[in-house]
C-alpha positions in Angstrom: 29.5 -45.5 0.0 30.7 -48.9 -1.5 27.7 -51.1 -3.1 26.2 -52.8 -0.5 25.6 -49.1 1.2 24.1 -48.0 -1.9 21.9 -51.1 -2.4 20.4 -50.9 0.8 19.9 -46.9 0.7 18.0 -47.8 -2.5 16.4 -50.8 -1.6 15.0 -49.2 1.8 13.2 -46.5 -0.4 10.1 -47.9 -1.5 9.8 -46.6 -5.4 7.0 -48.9 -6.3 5.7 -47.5 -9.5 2.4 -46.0 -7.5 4.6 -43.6 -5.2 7.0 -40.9 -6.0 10.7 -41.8 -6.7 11.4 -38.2 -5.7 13.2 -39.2 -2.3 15.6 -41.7 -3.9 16.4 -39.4 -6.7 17.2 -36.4 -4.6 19.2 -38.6 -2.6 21.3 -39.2 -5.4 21.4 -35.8 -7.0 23.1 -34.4 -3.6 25.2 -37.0 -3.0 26.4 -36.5 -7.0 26.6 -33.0 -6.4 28.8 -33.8 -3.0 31.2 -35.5 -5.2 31.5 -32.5 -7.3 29.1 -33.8 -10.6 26.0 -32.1 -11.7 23.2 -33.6 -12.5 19.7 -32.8 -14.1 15.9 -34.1 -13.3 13.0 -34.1 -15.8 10.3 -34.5 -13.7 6.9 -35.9 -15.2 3.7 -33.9 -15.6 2.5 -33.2 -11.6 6.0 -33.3 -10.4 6.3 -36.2 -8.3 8.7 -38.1 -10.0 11.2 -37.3 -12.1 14.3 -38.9 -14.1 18.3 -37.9 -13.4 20.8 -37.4 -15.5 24.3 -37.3 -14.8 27.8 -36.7 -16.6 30.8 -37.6 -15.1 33.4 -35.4 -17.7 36.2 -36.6 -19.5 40.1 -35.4 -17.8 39.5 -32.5 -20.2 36.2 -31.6 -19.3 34.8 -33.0 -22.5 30.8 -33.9 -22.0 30.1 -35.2 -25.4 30.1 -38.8 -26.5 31.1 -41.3 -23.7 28.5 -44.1 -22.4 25.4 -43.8 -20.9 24.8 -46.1 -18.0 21.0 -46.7 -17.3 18.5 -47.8 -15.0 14.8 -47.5 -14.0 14.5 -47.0 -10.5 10.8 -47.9 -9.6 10.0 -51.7 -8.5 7.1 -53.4 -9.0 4.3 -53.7 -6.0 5.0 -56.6 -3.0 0.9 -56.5 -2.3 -0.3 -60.2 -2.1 3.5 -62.0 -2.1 5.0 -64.1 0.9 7.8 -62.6 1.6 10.5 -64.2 4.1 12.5 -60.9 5.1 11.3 -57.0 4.7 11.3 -56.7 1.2 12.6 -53.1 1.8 15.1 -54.0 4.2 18.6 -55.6 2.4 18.8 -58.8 4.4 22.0 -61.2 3.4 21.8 -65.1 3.6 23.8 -67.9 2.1 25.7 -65.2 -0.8 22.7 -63.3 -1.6 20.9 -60.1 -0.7 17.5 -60.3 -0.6 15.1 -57.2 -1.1 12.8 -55.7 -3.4 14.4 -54.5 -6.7 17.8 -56.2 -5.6 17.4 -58.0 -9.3 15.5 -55.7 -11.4 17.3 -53.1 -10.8 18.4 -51.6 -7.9 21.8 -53.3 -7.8 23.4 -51.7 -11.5 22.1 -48.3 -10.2 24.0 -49.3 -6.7 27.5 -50.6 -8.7 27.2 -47.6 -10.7 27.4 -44.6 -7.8 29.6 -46.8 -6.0 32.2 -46.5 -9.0 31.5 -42.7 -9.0 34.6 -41.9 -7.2 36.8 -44.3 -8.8 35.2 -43.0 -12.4 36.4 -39.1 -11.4 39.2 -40.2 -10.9 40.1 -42.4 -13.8 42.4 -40.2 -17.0 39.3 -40.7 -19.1 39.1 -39.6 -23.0 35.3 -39.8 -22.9 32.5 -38.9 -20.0 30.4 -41.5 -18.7 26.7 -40.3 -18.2 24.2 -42.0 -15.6 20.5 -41.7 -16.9 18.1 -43.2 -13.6 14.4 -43.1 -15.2 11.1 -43.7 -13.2 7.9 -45.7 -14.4 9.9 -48.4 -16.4 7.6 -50.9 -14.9 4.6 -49.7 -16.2 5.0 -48.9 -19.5 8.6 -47.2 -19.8 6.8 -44.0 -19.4 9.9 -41.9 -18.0 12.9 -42.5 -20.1 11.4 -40.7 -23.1 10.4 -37.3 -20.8 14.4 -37.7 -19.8 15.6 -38.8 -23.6 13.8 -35.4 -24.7 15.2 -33.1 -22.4 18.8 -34.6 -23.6 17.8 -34.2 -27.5 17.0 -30.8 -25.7 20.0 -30.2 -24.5 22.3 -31.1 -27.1 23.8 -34.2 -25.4 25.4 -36.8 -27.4 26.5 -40.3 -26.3 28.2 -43.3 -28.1 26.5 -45.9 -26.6 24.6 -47.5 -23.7 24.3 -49.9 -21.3 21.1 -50.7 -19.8 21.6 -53.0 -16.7 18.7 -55.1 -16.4 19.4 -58.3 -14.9 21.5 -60.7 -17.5 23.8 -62.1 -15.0 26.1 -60.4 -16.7 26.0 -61.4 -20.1 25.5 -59.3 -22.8 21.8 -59.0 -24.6 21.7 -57.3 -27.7 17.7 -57.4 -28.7 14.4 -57.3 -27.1 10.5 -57.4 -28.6 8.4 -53.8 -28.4 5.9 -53.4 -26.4 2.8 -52.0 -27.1 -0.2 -51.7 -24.4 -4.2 -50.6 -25.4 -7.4 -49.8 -23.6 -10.4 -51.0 -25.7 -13.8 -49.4 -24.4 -17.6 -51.0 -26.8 -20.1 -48.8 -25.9 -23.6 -50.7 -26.8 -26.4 -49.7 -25.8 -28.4 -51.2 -22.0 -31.9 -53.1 -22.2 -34.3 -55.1 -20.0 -32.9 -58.9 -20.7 -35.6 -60.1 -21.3 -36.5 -57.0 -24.7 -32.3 -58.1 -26.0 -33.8 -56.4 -29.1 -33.9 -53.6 -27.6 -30.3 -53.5 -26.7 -26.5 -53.2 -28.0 -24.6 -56.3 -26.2 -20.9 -54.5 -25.7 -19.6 -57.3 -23.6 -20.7 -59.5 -26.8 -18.8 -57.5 -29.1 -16.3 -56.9 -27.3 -16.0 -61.1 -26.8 -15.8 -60.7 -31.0 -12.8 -58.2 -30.6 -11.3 -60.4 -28.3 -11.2 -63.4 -30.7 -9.9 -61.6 -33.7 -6.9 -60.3 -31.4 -6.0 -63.9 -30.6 -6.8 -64.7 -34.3 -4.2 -62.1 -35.2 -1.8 -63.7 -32.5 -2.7 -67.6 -33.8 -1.7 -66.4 -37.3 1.8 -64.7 -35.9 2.2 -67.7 -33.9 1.5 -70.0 -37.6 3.0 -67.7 -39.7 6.0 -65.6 -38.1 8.1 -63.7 -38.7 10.5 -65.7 -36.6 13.4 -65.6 -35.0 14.6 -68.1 -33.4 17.1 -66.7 -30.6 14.1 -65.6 -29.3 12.6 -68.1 -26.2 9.5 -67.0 -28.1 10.5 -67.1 -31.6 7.5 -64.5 -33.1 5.4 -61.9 -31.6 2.9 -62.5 -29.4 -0.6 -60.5 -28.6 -2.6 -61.3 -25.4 -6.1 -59.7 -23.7 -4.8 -59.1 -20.3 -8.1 -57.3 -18.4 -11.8 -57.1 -19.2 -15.0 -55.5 -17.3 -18.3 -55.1 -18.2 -22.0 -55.1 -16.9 -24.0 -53.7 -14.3 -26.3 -56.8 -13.8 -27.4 -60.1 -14.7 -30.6 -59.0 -16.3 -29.2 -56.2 -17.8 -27.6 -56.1 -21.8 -24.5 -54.4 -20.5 -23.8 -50.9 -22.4 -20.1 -50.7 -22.0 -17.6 -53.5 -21.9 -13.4 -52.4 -21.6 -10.4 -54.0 -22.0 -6.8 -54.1 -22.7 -4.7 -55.8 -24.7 -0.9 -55.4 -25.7 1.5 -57.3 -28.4 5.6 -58.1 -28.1 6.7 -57.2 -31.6 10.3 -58.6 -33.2 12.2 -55.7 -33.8 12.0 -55.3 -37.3 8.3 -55.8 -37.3 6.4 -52.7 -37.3 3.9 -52.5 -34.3 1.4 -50.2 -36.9 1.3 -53.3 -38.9 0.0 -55.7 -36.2 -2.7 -52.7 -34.6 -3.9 -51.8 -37.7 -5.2 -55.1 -38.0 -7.3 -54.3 -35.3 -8.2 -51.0 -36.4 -9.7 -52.6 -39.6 -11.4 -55.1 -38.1 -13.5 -53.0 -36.1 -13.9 -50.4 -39.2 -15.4 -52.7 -41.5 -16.8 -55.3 -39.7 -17.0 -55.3 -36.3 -18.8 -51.2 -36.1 -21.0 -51.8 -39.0 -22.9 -54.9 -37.1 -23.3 -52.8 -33.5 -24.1 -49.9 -35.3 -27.1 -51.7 -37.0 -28.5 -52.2 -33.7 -27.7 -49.0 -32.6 -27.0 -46.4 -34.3 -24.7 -44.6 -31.8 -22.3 -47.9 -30.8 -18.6 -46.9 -30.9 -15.4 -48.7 -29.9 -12.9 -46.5 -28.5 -8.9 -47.6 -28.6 -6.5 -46.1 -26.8 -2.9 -46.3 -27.2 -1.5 -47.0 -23.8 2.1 -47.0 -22.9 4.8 -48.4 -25.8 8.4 -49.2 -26.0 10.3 -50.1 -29.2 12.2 -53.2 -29.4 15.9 -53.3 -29.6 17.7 -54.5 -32.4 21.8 -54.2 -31.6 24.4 -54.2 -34.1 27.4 -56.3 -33.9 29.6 -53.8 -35.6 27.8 -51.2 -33.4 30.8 -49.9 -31.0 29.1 -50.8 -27.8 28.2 -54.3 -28.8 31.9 -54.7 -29.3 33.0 -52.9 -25.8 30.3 -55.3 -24.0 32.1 -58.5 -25.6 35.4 -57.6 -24.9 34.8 -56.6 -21.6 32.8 -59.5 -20.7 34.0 -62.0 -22.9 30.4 -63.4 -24.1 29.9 -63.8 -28.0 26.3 -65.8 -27.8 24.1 -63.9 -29.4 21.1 -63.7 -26.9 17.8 -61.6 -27.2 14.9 -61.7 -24.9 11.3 -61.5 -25.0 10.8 -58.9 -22.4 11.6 -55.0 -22.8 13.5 -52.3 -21.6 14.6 -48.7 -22.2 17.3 -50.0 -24.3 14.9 -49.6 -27.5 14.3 -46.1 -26.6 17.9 -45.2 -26.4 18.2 -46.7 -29.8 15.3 -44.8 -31.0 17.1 -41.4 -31.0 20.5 -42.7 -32.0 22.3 -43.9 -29.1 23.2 -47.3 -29.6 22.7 -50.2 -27.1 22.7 -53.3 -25.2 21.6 -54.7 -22.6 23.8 -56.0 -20.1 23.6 -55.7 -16.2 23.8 -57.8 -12.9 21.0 -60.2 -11.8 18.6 -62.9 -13.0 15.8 -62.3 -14.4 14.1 -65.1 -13.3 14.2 -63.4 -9.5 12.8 -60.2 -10.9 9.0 -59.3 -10.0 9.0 -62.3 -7.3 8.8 -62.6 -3.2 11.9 -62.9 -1.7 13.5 -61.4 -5.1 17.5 -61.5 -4.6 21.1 -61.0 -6.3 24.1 -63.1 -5.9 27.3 -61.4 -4.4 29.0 -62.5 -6.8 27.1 -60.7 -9.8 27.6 -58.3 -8.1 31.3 -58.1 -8.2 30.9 -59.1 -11.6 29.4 -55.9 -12.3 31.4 -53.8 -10.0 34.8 -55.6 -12.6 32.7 -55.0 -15.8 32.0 -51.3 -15.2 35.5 -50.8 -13.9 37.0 -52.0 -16.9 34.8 -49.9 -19.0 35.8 -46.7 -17.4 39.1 -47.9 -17.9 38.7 -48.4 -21.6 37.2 -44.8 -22.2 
């Protein structure tokens, strides 16, 4: 299967993060296992979805060390968007394949099993590894089931690449990202007896305010770093519901928030400015209207940012092999921080532009692609 065949296999599989992957993972795992490599799933809690992981052996049979080659395989949801083609039917026009997660990231997962065969075959000192996650989109909520079954298992790697769409060029940090749910619980009242009542949509409005205080003062105040688009770290309230009525003092307002962190910048220090705010000022108020208010935060999903190394050994693999030595780091995440996180250096690097990612009619040039099909080449070639 070269990697249009691939592509289109994994395109014509809708893994939006709502459904199971579990069909295009298991079409993967027998195929790898056709080819003679053995592979592993961690599935998550109710078994519907699950990460693989792969490893490709050294000419001596060694398994440790090498470079992991990653990628998420769920896309996110086509509901709402004008689309000109099936978005989960690979359609070609003009030098570009068009279909749901062709950009982000479908295509790196395709090059990769495409090279399979040509990887076995290659008089390698070191094993490559493929690690295909699920549930990047919403939170990267897979990777660390998978990266803890590999701590599990003993497996060491050198380094990563994590193929999210760079058009090819070679990313070496991203922000965290950190996601809450934020439920006031007040207390309900007639609207016209307010006294009576706890507002929580009010208070929750208050909470809402000091977050983009918080943000203003990042924004004012850095840290920065300025090869960054967005130079500091940023803190938004992206949902809210409350209320029942529009005489009724509502008794429960939720919702959620998140904050991009520069690696280097501990997320704890930026929450537990919310944390304190609602201790000693926010709580104390409600309370004093009723006795029984409480704001509930809950730590949704979280991914750390990445913070590469130039004298890390895969930073230096990536810029031979592709020749790029701007330094370039992005505001939005990816699993490459996780990787990091439990000592397998990384960088991001993969076929694709972002810009197309998460859009209708979302496409890849054929010509990244055969950029990525000559990058990955060459790095089997230089194991």
């Amino acid at each position: 299967m070269d990697t249009r065949t691939w592509l289109s296999t994994l395109v014509g599989i809708d893994t939006t993060s709502r459904n199971s992957n579990l069909d295009l993972i298991e079409t993967v795992r027998d195929w790898l296992d056709g080819q003679g490599v053995q592979s592993w799933l961690a599935h998550n809690e109710t078994g519907n979805k699950a990460n693989l992981f792969a490893t490709l052996p050294a000419a001596d049979g060694t398994v440790q060390g090498g470079v992991v080659l990653s990628g998420h395989t769920d896309v996110v949801p086509v509901d709402g968007q004008d689309w000109d083609t099936d978005p989960f039917v690979l359609a070609e026009k003009d030098g570009r394949l068009y279909g749901r997660g062709t950009a982000d990231m479908k295509s790196f997962i395709a090059v990769s099993l495409a090279l399979v065969p040509e990887f076995l075959a290659m008089p390698r000192k070191k094993p490559i590894h493929l690690a295909f996650s699920y549930d990047e989109e919403v939170g990267c909520v897979g990777a660390p089931v998978m990266l803890a079954e590999l701590q599990g298992r003993g497996i060491k790697a050198d380094g990563c690449v994590v193929g999210e769409p760079t058009n090819m060029q070679v990313v070496v940090a991203h922000k965290g990202v950190n996601l809450f749910n934020c439920r006031v619980h007040g207390k309900a009242a007639h609207s016209s007896l307010t006294p009576q009542g706890c507002n929580a949509i009010e208070y929750a409005a208050r909470l809402i305010c000091r977050i983009r205080d918080i943000a203003d003062a990042m924004k004012a105040q850095g840290p920065y770093d300025q090869f960054f688009d967005v130079p500091f770290s940023t803190m938004t309230t992206n949902q809210i519901k409350g209320g029942i009525a529009v005489n009724t003092i509502p008794a429960l307002c939720e919702f959620d928030y998140e904050f991009r962190n520069l690696p280097g910048m501990p997320a704890d220090q930026i929450q537990s400015q919310v944390e304190r705010y609602v201790r000693e000022e926010l709580l104390p108020r409600m309370q004093a209207e009723y006795a029984d208010a409480r704001i509930d935060i809950e730590t949704g999903a979280s991914a750390p940012g990445l913070q590469a190394t130039e004298e890390a050994a895969i930073t230096q693999l990536a810029r031979a092999l592709t020749t790029d030595r701007t330094v370039r780091k992005v505001a939005y995440g990816t699993e490459a921080g996780l990787f990091q996180s439990v000592g397998i250096p990384a960088v991001v690097c993969g076929p694709g532009d972002i810009q197309q990612a998460h859009k209708p009619n979302e496409f890849i040039e054929l010509s990244q692609l055969d950029g990525c099909e000559r990058f990955l080449r060459r790095l089997g070639q230089s194991l």
